[in-house]
Jmol script that loads the backbone (N, CA, C; Angstrom):
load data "model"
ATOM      1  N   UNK A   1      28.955 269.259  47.998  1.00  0.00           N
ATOM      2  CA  UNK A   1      27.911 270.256  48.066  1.00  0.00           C
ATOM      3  C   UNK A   1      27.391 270.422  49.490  1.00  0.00           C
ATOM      4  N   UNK A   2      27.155 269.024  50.483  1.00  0.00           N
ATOM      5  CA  UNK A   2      26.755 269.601  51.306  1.00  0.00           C
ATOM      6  C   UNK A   2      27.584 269.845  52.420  1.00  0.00           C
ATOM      7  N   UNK A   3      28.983 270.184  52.081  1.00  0.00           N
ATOM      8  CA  UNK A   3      29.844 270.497  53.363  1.00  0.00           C
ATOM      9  C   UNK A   3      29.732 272.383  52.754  1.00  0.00           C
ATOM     10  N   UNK A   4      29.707 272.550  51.454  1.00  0.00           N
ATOM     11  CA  UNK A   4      29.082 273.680  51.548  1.00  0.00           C
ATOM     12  C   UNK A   4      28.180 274.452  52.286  1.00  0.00           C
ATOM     13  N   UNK A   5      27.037 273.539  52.035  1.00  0.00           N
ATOM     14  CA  UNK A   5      26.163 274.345  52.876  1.00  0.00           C
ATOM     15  C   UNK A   5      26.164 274.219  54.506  1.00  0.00           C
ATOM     16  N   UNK A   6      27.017 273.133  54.965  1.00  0.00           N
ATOM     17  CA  UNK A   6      27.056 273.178  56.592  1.00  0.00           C
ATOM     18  C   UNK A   6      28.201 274.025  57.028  1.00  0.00           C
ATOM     19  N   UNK A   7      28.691 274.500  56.389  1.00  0.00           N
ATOM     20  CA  UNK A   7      29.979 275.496  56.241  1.00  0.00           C
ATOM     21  C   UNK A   7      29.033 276.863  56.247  1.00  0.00           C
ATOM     22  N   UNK A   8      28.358 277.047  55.704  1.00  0.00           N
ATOM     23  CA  UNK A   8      27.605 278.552  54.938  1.00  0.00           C
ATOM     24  C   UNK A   8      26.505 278.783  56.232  1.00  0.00           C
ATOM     25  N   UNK A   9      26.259 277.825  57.012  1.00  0.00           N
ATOM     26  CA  UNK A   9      25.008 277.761  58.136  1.00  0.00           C
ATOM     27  C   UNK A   9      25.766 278.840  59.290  1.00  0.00           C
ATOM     28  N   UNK A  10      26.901 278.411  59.881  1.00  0.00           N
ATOM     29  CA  UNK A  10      27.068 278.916  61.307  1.00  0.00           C
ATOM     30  C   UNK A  10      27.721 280.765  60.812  1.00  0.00           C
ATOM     31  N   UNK A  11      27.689 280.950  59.491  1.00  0.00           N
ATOM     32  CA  UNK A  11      28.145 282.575  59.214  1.00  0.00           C
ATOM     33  C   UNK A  11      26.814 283.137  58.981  1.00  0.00           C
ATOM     34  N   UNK A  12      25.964 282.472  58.641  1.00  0.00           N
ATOM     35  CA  UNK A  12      24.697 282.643  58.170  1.00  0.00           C
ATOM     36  C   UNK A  12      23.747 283.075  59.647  1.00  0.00           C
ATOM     37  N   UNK A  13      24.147 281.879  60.263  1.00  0.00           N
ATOM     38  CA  UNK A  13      23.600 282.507  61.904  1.00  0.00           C
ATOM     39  C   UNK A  13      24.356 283.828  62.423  1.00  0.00           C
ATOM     40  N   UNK A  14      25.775 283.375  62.307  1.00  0.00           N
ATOM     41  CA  UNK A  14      26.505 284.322  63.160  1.00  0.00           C
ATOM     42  C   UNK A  14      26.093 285.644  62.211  1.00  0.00           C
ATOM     43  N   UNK A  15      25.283 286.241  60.997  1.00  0.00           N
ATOM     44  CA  UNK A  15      25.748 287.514  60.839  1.00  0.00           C
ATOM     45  C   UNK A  15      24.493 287.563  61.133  1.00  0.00           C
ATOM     46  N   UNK A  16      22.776 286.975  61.298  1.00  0.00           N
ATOM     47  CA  UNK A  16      21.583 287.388  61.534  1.00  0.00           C
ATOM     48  C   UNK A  16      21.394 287.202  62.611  1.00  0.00           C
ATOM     49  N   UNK A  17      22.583 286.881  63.691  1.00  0.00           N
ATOM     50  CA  UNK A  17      22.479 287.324  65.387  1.00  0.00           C
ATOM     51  C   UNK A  17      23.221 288.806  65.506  1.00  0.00           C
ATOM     52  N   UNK A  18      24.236 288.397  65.104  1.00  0.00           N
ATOM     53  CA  UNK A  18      24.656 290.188  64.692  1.00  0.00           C
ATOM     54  C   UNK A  18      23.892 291.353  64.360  1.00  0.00           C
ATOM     55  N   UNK A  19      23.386 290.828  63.417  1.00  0.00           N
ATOM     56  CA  UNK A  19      22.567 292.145  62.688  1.00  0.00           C
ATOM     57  C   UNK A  19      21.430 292.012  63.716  1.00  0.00           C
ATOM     58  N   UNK A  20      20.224 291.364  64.625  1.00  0.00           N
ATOM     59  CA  UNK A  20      19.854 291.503  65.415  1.00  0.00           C
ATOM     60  C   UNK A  20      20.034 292.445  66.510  1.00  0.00           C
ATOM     61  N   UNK A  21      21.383 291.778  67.205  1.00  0.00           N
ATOM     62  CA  UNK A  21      21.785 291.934  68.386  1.00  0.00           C
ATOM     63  C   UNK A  21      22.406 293.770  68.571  1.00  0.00           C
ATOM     64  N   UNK A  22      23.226 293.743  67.329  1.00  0.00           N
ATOM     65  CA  UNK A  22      23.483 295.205  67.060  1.00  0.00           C
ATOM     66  C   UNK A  22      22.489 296.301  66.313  1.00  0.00           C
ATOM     67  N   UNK A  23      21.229 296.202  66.060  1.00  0.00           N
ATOM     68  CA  UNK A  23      20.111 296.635  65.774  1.00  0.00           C
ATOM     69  C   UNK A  23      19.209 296.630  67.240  1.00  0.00           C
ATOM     70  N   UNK A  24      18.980 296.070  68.129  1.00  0.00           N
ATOM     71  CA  UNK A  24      18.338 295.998  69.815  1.00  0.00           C
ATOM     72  C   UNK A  24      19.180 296.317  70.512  1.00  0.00           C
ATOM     73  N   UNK A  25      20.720 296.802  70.148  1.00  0.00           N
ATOM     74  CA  UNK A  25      21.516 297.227  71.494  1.00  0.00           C
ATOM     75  C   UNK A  25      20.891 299.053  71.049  1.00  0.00           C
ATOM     76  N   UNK A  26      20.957 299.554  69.928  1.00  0.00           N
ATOM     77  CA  UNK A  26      20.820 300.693  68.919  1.00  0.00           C
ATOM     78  C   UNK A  26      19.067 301.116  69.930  1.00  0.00           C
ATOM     79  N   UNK A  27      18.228 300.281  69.730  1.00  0.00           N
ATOM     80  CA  UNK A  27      17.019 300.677  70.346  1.00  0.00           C
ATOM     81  C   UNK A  27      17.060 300.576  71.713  1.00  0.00           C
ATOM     82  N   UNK A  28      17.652 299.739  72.321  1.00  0.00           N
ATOM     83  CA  UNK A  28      17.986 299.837  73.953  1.00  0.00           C
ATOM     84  C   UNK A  28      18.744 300.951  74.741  1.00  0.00           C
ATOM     85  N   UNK A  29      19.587 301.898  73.493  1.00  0.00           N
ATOM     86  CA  UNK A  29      20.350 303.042  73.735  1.00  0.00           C
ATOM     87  C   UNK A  29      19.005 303.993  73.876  1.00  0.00           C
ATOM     88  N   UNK A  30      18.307 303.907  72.569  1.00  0.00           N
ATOM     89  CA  UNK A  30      16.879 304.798  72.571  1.00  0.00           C
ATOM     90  C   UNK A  30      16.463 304.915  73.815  1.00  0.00           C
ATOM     91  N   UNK A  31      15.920 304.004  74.434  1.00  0.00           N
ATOM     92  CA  UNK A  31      14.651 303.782  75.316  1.00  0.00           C
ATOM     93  C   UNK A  31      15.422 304.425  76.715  1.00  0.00           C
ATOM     94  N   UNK A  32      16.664 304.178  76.491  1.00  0.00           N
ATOM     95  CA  UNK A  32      17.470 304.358  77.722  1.00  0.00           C
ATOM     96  C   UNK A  32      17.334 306.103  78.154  1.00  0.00           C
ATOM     97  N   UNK A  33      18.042 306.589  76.673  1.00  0.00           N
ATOM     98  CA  UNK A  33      18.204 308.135  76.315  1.00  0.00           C
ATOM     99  C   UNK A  33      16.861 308.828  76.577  1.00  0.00           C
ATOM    100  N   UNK A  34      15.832 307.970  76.854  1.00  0.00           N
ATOM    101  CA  UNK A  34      14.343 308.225  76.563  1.00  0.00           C
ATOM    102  C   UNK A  34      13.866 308.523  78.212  1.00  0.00           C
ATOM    103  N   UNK A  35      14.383 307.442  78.618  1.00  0.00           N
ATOM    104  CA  UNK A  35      14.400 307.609  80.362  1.00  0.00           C
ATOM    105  C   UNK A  35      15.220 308.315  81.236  1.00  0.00           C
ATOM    106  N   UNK A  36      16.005 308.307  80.807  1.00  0.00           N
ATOM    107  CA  UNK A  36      16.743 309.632  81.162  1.00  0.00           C
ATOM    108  C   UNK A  36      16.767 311.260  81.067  1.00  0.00           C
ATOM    109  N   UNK A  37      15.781 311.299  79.615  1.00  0.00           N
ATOM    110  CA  UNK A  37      15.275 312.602  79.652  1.00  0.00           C
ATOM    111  C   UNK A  37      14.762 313.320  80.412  1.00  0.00           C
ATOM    112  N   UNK A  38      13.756 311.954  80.852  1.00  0.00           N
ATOM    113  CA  UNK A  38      12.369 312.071  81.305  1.00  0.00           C
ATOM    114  C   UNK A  38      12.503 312.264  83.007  1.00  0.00           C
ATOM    115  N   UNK A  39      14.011 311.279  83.821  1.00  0.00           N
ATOM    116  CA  UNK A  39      14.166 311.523  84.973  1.00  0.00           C
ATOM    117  C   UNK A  39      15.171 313.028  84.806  1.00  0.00           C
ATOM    118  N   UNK A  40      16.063 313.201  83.802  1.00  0.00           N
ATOM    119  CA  UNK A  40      16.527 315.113  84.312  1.00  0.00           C
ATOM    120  C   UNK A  40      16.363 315.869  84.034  1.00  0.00           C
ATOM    121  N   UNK A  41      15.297 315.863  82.549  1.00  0.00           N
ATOM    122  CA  UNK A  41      14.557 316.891  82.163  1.00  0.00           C
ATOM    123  C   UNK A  41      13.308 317.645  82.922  1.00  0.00           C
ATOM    124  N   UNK A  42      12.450 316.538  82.319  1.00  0.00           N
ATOM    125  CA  UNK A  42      10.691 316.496  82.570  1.00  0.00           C
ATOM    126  C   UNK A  42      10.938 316.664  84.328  1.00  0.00           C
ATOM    127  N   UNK A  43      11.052 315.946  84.809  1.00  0.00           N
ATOM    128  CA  UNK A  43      10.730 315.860  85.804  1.00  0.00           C
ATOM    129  C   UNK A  43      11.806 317.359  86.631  1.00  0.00           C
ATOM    130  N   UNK A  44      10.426 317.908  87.356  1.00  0.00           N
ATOM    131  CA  UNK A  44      10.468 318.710  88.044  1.00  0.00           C
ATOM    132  C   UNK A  44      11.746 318.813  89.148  1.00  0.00           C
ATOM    133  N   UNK A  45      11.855 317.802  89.867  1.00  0.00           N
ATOM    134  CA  UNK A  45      13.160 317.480  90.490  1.00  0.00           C
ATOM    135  C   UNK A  45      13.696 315.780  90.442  1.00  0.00           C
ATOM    136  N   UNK A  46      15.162 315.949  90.243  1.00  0.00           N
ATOM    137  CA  UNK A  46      15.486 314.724  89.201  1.00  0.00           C
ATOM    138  C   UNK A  46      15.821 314.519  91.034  1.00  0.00           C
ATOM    139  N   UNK A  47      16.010 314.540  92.035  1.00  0.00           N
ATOM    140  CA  UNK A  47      16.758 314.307  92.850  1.00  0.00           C
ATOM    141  C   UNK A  47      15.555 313.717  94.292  1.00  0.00           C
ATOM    142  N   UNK A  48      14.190 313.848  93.077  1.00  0.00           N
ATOM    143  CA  UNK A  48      13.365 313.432  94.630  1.00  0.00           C
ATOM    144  C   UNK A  48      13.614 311.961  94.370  1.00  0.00           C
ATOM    145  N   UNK A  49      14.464 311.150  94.027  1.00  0.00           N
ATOM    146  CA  UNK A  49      14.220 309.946  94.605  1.00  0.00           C
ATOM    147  C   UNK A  49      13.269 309.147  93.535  1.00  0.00           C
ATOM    148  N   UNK A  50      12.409 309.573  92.626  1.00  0.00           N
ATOM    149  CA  UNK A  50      12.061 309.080  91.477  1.00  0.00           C
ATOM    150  C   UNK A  50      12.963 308.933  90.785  1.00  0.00           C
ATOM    151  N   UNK A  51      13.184 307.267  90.398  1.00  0.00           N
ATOM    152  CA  UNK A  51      13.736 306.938  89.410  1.00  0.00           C
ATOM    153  C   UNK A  51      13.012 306.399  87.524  1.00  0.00           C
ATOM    154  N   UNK A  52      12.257 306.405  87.955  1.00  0.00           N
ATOM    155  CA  UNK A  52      11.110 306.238  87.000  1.00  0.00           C
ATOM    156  C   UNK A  52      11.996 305.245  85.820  1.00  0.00           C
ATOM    157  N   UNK A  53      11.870 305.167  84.600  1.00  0.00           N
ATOM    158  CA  UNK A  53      12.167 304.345  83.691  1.00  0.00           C
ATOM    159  C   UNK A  53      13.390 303.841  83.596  1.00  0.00           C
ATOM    160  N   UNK A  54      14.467 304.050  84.389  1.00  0.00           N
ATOM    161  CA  UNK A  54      15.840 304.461  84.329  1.00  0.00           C
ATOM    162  C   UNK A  54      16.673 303.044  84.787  1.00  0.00           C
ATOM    163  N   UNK A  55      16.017 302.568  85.961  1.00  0.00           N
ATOM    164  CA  UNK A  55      16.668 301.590  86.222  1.00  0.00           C
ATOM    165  C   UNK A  55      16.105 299.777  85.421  1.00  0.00           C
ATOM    166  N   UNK A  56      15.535 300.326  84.818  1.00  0.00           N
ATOM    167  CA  UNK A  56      14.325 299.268  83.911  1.00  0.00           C
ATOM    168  C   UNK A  56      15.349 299.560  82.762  1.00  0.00           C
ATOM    169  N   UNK A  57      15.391 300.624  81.870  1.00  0.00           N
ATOM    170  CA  UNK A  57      16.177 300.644  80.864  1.00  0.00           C
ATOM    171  C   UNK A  57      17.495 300.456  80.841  1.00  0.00           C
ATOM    172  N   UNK A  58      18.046 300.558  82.193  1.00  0.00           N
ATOM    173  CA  UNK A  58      19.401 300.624  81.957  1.00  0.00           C
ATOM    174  C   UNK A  58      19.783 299.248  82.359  1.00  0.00           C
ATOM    175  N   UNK A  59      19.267 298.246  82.622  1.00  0.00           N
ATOM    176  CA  UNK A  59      19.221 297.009  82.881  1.00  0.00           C
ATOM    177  C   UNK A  59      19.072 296.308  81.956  1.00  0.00           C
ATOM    178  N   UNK A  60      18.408 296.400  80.664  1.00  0.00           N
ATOM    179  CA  UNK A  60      17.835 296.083  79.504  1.00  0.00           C
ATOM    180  C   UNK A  60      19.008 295.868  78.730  1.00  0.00           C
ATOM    181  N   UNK A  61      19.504 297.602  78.736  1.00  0.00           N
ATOM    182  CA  UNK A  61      20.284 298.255  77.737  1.00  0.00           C
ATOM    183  C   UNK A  61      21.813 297.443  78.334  1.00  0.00           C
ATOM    184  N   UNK A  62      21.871 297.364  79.550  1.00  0.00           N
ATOM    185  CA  UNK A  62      23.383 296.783  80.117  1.00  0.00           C
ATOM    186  C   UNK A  62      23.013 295.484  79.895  1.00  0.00           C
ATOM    187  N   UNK A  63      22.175 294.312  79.621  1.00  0.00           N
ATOM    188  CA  UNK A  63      22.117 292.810  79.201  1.00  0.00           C
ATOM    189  C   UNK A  63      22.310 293.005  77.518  1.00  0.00           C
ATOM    190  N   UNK A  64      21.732 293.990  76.560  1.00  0.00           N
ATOM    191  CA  UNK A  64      21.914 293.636  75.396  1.00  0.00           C
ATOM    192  C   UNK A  64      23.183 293.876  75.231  1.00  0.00           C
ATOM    193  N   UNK A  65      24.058 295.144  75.905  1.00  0.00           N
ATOM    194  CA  UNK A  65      25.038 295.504  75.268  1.00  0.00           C
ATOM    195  C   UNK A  65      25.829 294.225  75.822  1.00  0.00           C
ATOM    196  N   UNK A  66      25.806 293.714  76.481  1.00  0.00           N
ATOM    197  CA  UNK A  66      27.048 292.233  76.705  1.00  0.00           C
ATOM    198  C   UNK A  66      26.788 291.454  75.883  1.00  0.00           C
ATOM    199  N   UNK A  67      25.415 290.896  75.336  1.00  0.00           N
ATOM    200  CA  UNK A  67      25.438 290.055  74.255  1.00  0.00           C
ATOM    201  C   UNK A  67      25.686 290.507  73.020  1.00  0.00           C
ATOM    202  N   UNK A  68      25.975 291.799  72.794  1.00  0.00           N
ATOM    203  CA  UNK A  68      26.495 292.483  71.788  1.00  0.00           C
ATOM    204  C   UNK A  68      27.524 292.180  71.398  1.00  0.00           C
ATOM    205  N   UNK A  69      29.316 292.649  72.702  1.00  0.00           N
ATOM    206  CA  UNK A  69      30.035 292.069  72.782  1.00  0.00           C
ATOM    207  C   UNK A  69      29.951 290.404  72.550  1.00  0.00           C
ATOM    208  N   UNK A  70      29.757 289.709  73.439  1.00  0.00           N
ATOM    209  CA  UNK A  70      29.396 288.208  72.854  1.00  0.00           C
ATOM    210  C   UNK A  70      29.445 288.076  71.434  1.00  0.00           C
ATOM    211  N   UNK A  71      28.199 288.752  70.967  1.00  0.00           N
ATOM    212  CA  UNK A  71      28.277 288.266  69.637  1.00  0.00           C
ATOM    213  C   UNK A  71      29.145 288.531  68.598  1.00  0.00           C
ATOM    214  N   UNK A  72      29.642 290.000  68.826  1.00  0.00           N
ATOM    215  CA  UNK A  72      31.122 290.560  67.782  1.00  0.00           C
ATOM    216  C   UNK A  72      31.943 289.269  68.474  1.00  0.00           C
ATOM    217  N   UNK A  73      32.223 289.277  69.403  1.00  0.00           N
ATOM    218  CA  UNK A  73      34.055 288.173  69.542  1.00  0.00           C
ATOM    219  C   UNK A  73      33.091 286.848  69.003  1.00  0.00           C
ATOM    220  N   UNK A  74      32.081 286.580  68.525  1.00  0.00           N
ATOM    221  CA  UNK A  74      31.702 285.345  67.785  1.00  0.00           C
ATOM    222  C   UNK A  74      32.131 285.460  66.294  1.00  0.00           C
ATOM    223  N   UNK A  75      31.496 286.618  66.543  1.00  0.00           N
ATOM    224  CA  UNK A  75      31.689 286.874  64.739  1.00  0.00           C
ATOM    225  C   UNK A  75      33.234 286.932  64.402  1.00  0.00           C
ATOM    226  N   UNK A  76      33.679 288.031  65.426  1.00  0.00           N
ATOM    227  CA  UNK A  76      35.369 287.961  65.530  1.00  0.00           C
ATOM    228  C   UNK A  76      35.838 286.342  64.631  1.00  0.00           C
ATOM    229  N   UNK A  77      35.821 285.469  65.756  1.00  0.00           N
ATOM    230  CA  UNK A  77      36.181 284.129  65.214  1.00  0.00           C
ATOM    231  C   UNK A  77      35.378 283.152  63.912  1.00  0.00           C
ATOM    232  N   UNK A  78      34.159 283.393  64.147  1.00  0.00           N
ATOM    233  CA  UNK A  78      33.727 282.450  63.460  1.00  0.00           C
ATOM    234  C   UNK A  78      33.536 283.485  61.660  1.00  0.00           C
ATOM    235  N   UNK A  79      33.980 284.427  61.532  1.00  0.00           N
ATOM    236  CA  UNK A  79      33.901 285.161  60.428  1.00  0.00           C
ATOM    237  C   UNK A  79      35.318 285.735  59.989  1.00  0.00           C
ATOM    238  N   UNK A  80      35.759 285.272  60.990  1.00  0.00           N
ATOM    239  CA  UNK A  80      37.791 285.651  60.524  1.00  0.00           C
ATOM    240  C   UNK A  80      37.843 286.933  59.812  1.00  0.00           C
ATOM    241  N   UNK A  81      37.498 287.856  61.399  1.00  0.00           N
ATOM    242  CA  UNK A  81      37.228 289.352  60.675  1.00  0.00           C
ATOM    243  C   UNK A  81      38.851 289.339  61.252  1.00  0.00           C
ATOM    244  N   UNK A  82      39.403 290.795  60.862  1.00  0.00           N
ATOM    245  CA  UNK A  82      40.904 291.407  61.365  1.00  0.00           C
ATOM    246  C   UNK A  82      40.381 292.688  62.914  1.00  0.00           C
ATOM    247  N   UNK A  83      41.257 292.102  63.343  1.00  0.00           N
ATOM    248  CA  UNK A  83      41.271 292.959  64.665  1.00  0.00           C
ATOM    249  C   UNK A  83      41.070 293.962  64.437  1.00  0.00           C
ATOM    250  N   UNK A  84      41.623 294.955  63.861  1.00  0.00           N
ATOM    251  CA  UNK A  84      40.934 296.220  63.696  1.00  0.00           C
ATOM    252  C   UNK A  84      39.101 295.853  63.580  1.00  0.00           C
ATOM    253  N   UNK A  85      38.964 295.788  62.819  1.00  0.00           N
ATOM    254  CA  UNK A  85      37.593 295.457  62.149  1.00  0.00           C
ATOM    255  C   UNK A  85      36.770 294.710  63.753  1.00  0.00           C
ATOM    256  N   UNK A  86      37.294 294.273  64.382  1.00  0.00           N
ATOM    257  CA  UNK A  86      36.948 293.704  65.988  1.00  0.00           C
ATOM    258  C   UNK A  86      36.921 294.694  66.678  1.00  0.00           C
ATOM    259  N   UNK A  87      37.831 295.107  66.919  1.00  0.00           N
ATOM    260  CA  UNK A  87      38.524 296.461  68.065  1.00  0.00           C
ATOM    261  C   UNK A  87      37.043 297.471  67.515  1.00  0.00           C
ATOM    262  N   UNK A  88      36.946 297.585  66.041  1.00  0.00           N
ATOM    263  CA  UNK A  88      35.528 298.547  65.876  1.00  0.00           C
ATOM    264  C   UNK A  88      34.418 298.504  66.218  1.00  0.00           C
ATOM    265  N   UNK A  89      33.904 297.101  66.044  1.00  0.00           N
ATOM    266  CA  UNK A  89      32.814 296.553  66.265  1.00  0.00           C
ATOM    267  C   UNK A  89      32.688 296.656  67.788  1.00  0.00           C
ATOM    268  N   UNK A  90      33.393 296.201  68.572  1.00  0.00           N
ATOM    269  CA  UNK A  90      33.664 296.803  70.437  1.00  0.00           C
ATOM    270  C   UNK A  90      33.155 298.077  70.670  1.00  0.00           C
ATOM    271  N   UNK A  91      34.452 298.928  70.403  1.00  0.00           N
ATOM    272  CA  UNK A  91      33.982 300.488  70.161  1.00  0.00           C
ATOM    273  C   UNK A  91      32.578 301.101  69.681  1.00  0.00           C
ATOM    274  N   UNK A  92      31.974 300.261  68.616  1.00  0.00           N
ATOM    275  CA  UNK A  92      30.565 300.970  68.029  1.00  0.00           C
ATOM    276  C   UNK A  92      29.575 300.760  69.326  1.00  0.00           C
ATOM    277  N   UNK A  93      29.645 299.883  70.225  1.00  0.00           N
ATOM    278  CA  UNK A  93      28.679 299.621  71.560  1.00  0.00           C
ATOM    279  C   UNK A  93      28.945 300.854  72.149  1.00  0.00           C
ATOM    280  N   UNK A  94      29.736 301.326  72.194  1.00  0.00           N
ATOM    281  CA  UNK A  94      29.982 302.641  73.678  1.00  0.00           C
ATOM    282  C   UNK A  94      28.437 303.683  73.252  1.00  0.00           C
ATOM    283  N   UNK A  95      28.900 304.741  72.249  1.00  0.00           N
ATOM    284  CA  UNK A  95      28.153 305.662  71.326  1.00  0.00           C
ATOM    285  C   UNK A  95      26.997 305.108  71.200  1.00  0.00           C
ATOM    286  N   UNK A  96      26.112 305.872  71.261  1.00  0.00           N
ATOM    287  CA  UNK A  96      24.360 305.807  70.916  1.00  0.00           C
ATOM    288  C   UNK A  96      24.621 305.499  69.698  1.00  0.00           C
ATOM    289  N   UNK A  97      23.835 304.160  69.499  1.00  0.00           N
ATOM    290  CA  UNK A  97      23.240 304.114  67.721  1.00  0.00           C
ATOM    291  C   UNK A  97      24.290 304.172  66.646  1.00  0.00           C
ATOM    292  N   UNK A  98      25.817 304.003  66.828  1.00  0.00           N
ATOM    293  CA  UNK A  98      27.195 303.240  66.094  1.00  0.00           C
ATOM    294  C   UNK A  98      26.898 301.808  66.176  1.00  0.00           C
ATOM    295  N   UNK A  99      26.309 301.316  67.117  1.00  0.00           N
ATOM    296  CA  UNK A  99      26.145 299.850  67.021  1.00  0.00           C
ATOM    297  C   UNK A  99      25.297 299.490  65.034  1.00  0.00           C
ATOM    298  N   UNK A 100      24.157 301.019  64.850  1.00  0.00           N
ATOM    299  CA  UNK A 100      23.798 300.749  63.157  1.00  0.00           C
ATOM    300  C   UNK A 100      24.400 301.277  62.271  1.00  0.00           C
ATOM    301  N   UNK A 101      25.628 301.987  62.683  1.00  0.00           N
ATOM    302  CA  UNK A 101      26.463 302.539  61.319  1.00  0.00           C
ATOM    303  C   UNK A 101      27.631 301.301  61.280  1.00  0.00           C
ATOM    304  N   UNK A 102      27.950 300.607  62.661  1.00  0.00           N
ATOM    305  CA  UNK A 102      29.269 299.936  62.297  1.00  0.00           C
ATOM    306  C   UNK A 102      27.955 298.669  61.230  1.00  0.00           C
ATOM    307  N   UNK A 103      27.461 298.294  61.856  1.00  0.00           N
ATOM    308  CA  UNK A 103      26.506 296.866  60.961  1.00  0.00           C
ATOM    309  C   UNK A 103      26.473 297.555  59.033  1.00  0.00           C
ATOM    310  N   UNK A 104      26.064 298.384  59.122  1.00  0.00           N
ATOM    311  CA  UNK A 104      25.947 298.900  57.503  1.00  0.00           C
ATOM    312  C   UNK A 104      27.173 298.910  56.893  1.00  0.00           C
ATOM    313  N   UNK A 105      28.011 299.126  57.261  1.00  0.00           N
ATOM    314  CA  UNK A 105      29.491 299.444  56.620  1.00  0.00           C
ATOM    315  C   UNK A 105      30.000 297.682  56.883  1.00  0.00           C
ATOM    316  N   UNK A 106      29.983 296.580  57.936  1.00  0.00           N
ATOM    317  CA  UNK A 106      30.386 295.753  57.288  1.00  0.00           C
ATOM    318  C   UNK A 106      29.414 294.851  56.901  1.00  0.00           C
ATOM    319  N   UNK A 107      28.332 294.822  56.581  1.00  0.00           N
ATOM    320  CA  UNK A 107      27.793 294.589  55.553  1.00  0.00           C
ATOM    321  C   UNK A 107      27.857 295.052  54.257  1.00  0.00           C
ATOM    322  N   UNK A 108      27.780 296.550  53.661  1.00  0.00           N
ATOM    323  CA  UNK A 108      28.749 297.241  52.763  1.00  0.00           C
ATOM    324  C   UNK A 108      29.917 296.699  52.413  1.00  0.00           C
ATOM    325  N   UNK A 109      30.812 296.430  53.331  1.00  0.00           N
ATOM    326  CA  UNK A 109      32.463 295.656  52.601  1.00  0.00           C
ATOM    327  C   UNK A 109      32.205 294.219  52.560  1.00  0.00           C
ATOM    328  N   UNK A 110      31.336 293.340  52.900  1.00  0.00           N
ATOM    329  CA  UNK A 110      30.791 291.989  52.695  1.00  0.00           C
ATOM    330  C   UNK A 110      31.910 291.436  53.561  1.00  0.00           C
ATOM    331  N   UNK A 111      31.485 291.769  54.830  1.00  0.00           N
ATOM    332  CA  UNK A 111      32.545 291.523  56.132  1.00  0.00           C
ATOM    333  C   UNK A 111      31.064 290.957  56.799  1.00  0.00           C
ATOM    334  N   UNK A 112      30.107 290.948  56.552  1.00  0.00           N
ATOM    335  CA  UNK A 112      28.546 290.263  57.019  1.00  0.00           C
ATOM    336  C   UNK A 112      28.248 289.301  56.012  1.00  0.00           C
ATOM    337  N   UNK A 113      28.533 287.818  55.702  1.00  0.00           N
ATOM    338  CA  UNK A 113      28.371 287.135  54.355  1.00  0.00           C
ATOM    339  C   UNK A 113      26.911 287.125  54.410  1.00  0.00           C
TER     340      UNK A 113
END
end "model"
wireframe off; spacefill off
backbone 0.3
color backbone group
């Protein structure tokens, strides 16, 4: 029984760092998309040299998305997903906010125990 449960611990971590990590890369895309509006929209001229929120977010957003990666090639191994199913989880980081459709779908196929 209890190699069960010390068996059931490190998937148990590895899918509620996941589901974390790919849920804060999803809002770090936000905040990013948010600052960026704001330096080529809003702002009157994007080229005076105000960078305003941009280099704050995109610093944020470029540390979560590596521990993102990190954490899929964890899960990769320690959840004995199939490469495809890897190769996706990679890919869902590029795209705004795929980082919360790839998490729902393998949680959906119980590819998240």
């Amino acid at each position: 029984m209890t190699a069960l449960i010390e068996t059931a611990r490190p998937s148990t971590r590895t899918r509620r760092a996941f589901t974390v990590v790919a849920r804060a890369e999803a809002v770090s895309w936000f905040f990013l998309l948010v600052a960026m509006f704001f330096k080529w929209v809003v702002q009157e001229d994007p080229h005076s040299g105000i960078e305003g929120g941009v280099p704050v977010a995109g610093a944020v957003h470029g540390t979560i998305f590596v521990a993102y990666v990190v954490t899929a090639l964890v899960a990769w191994r320690q959840l004995r997903w199939p490469l495809r199913t890897t190769f996706l989880a990679l890919a869902a980081g590029v795209p705004p906010f795929f980082t919360l459709l790839f998490e729902r779908q393998v949680t959906k196929r119980g590819l998240l125990p």
